[in-house]
Backbone bond lengths (Angstrom), bond angles and torsions (degrees), N, CA, C in turn:
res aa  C-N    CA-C-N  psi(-1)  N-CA   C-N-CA  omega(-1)  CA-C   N-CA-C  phi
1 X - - - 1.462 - - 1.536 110.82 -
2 X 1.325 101.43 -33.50 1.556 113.55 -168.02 2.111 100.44 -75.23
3 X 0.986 101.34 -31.15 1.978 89.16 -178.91 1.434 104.51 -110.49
4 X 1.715 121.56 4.72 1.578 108.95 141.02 1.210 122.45 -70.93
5 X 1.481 111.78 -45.38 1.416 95.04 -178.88 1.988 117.81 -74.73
6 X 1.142 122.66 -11.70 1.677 139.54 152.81 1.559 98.00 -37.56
7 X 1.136 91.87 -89.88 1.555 122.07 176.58 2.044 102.62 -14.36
8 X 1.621 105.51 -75.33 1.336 100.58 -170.90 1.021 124.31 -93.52
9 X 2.041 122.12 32.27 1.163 131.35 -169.88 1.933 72.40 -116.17
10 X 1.105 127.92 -37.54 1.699 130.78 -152.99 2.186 78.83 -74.97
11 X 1.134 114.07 -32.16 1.353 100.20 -149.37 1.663 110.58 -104.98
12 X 1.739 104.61 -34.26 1.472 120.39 -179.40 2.154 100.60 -107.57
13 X 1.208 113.95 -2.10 1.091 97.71 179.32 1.752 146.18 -62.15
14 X 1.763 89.58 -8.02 1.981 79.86 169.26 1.496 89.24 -101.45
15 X 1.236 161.04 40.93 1.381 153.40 -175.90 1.594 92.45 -118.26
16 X 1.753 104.05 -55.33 1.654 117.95 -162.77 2.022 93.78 -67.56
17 X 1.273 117.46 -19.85 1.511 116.70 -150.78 1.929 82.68 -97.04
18 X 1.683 114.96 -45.66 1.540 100.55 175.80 2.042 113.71 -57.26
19 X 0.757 90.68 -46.83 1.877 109.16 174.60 1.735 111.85 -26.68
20 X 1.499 97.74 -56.35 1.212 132.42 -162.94 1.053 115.84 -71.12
21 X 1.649 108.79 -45.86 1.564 132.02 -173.32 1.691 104.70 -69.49
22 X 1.630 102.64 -54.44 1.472 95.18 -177.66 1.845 111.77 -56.95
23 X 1.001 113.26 -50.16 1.527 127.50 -169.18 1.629 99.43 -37.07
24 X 1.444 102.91 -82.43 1.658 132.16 -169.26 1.256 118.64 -120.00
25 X 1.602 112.77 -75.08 1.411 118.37 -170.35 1.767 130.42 117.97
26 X 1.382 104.90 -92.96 1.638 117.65 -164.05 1.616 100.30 -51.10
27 X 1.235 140.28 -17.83 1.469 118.35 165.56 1.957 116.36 -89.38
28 X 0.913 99.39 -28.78 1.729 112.71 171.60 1.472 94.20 -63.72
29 X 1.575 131.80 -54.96 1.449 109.84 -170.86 1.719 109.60 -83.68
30 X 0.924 140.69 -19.88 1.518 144.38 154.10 1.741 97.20 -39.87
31 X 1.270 123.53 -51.93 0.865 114.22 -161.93 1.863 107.77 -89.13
32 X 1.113 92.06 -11.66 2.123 90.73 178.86 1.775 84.94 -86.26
33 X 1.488 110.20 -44.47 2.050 87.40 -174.22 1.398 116.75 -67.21
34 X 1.074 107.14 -13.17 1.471 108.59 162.13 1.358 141.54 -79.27
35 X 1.584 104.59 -5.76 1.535 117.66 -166.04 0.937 106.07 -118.47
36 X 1.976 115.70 -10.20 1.450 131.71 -171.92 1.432 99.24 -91.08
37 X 1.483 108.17 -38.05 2.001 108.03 -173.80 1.528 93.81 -70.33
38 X 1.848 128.09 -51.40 1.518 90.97 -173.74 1.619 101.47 -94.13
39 X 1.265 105.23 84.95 1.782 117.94 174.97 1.754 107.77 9.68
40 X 1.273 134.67 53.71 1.310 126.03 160.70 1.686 104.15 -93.79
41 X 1.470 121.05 -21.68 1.537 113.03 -179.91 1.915 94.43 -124.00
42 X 1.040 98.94 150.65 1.437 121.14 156.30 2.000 124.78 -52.57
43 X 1.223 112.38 115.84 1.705 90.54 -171.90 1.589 106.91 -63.10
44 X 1.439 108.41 -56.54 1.967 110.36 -175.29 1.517 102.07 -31.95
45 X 1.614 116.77 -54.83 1.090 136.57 -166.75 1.273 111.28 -35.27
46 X 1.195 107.82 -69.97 1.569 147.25 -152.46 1.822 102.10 -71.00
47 X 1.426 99.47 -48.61 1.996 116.51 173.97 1.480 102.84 -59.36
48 X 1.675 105.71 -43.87 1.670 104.24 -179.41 1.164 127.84 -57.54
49 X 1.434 89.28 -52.79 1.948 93.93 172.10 1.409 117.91 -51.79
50 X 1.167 108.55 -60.35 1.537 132.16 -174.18 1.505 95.27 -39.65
51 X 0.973 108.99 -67.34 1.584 111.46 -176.42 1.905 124.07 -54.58
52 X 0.786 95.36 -40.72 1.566 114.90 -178.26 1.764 102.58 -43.09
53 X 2.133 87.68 -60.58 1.416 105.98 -156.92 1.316 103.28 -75.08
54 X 1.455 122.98 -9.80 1.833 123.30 -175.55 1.699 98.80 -89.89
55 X 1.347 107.77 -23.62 1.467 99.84 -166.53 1.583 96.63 -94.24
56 X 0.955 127.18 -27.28 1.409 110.50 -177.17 1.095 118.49 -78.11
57 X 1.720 114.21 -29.40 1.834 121.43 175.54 1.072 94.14 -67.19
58 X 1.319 147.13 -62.81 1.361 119.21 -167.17 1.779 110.37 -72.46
59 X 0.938 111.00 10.17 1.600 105.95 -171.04 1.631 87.03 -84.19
60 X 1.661 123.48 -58.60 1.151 123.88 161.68 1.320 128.81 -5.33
61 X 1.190 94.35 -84.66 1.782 121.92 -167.78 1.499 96.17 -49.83
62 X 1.455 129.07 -57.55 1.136 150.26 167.88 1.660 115.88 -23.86
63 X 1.325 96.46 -75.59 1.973 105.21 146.29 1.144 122.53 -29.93
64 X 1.558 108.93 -67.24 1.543 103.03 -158.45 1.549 112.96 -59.37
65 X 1.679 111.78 -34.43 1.161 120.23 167.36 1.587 118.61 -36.88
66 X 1.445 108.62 -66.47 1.396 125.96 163.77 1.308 127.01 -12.99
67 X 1.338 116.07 -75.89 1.658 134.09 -158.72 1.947 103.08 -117.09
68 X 1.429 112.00 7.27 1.170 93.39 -172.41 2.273 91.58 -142.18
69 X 1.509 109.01 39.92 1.305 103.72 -164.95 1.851 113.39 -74.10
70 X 1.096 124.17 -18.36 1.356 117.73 169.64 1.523 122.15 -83.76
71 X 1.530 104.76 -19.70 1.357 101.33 179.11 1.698 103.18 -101.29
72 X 1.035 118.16 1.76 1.753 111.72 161.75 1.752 105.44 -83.62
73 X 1.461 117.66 -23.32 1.392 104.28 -158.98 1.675 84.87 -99.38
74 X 1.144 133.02 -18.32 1.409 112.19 176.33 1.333 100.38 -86.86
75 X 1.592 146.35 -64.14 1.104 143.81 -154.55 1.622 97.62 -79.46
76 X 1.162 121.82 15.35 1.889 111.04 172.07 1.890 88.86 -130.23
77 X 0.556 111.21 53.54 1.831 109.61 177.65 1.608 101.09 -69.54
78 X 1.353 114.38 -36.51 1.736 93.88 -166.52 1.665 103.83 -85.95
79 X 1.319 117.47 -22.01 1.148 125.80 156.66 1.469 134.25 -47.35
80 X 1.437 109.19 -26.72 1.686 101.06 176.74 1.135 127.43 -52.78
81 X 1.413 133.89 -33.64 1.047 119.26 176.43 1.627 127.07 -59.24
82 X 1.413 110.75 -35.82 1.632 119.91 147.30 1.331 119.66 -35.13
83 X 1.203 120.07 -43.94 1.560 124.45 -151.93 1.934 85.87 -102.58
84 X 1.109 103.35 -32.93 2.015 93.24 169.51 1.478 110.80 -53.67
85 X 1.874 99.43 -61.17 1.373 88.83 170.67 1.267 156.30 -50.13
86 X 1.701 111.72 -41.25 1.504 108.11 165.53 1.473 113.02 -70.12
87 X 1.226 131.49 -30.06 1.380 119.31 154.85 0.921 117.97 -10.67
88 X 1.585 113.37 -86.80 1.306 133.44 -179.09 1.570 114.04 -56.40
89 X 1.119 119.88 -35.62 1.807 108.35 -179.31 1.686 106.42 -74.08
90 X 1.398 115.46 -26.85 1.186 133.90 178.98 1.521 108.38 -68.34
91 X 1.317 117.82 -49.24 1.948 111.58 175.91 2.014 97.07 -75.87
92 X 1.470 127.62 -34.50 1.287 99.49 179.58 1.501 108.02 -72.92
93 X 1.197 111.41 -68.27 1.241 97.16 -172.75 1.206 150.25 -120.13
94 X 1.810 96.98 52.14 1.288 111.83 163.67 1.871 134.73 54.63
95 X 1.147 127.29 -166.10 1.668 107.66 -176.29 1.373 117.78 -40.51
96 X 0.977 112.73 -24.38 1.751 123.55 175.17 1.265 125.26 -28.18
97 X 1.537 102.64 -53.89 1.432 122.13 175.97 1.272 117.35 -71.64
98 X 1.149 113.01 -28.59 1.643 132.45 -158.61 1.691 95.43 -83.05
99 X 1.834 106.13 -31.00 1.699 91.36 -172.70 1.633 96.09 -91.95
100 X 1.226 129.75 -42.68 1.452 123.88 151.65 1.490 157.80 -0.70
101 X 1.582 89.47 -57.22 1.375 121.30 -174.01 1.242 102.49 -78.95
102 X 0.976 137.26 21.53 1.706 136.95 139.26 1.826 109.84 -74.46
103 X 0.981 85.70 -28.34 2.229 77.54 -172.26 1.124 108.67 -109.35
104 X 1.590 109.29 20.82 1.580 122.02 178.73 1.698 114.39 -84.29
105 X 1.359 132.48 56.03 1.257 120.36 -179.03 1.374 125.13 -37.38
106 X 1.715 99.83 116.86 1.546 99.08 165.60 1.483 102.03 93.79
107 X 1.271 95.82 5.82 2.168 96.77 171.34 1.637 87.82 -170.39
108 X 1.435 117.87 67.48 1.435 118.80 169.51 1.797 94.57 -116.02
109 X 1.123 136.90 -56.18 1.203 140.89 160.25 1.646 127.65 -60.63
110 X 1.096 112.94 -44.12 1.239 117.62 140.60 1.860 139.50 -31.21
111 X 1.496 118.05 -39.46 1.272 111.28 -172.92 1.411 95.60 -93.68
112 X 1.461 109.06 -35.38 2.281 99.53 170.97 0.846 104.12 -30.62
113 X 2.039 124.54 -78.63 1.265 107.82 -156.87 1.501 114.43 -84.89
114 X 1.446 124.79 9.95 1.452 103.52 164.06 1.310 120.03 -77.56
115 X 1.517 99.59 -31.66 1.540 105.79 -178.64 1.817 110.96 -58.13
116 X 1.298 115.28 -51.63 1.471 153.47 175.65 1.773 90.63 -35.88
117 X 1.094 126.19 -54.84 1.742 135.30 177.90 1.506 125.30 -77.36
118 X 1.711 88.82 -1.21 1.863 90.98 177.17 1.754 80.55 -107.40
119 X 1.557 79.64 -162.82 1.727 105.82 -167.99 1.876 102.79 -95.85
120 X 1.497 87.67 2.70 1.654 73.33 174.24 0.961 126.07 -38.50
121 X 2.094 139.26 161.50 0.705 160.36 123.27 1.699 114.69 -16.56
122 X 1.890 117.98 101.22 1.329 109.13 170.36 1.750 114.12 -49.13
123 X 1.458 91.64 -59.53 1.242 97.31 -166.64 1.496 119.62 -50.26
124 X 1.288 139.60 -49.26 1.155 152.10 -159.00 1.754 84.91 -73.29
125 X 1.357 106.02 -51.00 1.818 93.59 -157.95 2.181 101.86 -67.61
126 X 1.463 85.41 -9.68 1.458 93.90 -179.28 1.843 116.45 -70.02
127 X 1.531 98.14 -46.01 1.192 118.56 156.64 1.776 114.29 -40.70
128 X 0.914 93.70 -102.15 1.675 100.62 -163.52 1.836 108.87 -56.46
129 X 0.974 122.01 -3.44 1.421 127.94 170.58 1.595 107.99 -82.97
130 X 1.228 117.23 -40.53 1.671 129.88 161.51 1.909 111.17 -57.96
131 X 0.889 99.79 -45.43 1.322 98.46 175.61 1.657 120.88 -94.45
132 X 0.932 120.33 -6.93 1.170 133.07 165.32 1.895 114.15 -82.51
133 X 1.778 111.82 -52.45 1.545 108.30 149.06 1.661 119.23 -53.98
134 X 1.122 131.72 9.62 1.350 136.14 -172.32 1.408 92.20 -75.89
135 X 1.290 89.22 -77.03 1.851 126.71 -163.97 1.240 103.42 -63.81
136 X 1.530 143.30 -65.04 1.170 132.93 139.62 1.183 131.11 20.59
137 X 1.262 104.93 -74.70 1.845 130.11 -169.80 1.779 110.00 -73.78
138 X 1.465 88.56 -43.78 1.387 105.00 -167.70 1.651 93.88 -66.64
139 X 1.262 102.61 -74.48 1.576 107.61 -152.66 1.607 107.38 -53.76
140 X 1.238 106.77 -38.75 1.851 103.29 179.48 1.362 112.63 -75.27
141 X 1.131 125.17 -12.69 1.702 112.73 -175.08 1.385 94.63 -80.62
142 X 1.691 107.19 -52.45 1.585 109.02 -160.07 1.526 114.10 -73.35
143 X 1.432 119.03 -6.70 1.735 120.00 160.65 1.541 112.95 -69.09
144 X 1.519 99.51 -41.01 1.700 117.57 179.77 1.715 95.87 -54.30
145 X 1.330 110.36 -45.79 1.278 97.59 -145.46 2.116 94.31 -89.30
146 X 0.919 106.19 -22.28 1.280 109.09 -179.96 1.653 115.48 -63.16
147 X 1.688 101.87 -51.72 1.211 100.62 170.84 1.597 131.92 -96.00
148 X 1.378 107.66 26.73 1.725 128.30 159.55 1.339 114.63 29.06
149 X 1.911 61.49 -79.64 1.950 92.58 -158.77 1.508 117.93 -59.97
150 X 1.804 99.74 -41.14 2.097 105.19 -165.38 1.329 89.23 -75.34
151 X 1.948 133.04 -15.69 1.627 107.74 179.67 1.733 106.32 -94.62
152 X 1.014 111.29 1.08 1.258 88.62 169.61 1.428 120.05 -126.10
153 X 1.798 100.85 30.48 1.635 108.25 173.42 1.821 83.00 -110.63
154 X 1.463 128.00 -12.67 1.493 118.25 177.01 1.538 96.11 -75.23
155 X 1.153 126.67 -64.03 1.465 136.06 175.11 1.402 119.07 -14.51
156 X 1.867 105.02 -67.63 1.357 114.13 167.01 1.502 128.23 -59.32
157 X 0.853 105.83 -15.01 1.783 119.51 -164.26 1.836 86.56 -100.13
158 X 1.406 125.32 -83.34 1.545 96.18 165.74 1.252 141.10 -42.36
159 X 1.168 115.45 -27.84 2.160 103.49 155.43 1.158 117.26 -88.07
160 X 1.352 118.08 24.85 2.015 106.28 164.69 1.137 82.17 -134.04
161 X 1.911 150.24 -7.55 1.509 102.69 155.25 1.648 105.44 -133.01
162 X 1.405 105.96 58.11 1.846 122.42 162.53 1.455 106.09 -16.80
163 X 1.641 103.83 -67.54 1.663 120.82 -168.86 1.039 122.78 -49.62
164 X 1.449 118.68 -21.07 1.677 119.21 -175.59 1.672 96.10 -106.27
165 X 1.741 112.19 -42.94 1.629 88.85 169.49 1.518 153.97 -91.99
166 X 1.337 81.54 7.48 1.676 105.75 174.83 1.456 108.87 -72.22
167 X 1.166 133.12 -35.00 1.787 121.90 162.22 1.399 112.15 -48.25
168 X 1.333 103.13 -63.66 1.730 111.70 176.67 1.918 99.92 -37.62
169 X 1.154 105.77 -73.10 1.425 117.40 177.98 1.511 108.58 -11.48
170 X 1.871 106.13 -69.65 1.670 103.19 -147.16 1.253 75.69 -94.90
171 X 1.349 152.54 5.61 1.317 131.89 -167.24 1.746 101.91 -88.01
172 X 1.633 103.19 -35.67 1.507 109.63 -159.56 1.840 89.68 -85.57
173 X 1.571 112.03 -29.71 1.576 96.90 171.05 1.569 136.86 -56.74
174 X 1.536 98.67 -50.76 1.068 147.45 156.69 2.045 96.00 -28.45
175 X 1.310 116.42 -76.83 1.232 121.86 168.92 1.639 129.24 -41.39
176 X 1.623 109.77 -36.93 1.474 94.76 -177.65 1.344 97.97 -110.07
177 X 1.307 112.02 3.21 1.929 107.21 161.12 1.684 95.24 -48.47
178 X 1.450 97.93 -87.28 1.649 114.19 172.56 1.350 133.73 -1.86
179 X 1.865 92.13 -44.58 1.767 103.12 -167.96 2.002 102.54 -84.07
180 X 1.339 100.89 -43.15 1.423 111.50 -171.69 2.170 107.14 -84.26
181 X 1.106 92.37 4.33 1.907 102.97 166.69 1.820 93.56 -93.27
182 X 1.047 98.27 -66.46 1.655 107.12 -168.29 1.609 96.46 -55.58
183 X 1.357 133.37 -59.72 1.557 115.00 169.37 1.290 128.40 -41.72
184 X 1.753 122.92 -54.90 0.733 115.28 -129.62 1.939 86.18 -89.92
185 X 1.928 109.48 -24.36 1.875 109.14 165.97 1.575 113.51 -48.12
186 X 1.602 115.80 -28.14 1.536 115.04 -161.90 1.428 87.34 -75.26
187 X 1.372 118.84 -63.89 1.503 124.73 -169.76 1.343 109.14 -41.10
188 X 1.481 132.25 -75.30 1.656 122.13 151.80 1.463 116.46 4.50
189 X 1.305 115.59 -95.17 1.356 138.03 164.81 1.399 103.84 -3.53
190 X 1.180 118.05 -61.00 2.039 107.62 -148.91 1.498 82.59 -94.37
């Protein structure tokens, strides 16, 4: 299983890495700086894609905001309070956020379409969202790719001792299941 999936990362990997980019990202580019140190991808290559696929997902999200704003604010209801916030980080501080809001966990898809539902400027958010997938792309592949070797001696070292960290694993999953049940009954509650 382990050198099929090798295998169709060596063969589909700048396709799976554009895919990836639009979706999410930061584990798809760990994994192009990693595929770039043992030369299976190209680095320019690898930044290009990467970039393409970050700028167009948010180009998306950005849209959907756009042309689809009553049916994001009814069908995202538990979300508003997200969508208050980038509002608000969005009137203080302006493109700022917009080049940012990639390392924003948990409001990376989220601030497109809030932004996407104001009167912002396409173009401008088109702008600095391009240059913001620049840096993005760039800076995480080429850490990936710098440090190769220590991620794929961590890699190896978690598949020869699974058994001892897989408790840790479901225990720490297991844990913020727990924490975000118990929030989310309190929240109910009041």
């Amino acid at each position: 299983m382990e050198q099929f999936l090798i295998d169709l990362l060596k063969e589909y990997g700048y396709i799976i890495l554009f895919m990836w980019s639009i979706l999410e990202g930061e584990t798809g580019l760990v994994m192009a700086g990693v595929m770039v140190h043992t030369e299976d991808m190209k680095l320019f290559t690898a930044i290009l894609v990467a970039t393409l696929g970050g700028f167009i997902g948010d180009q998306i999200y950005f849209y959907i905001g756009r042309f689809n704003r009553s049916y994001i604010h009814e069908k995202l209801k538990s979300q508003r309070r997200k969508f208050a916030l980038a509002t608000l980080l969005l009137r203080k501080y302006g493109w700022f956020i917009i080049f940012f809001q990639r390392y924003m966990y948990g409001l990376r898809t989220i601030i497109p379409m809030s932004i996407g539902t104001t009167r912002y400027s396409a173009k401008t958010f088109a702008v600095v969202n391009f240059l913001s997938a620049i840096v993005w792309a760039s800076a995480t592949i080429i850490l990936a790719y710098i440090f190769g070797e220590e991620i794929l001696e961590i890699i190896h070292f978690a598949k020869n001792h699974v058994l001892y960290i897989l408790p840790f694993l479901i225990a720490t999953l297991v844990s913020i299941a727990l924490f975000f049940h118990f929030k989310t009954k309190k929240r109910v509650k009041t």
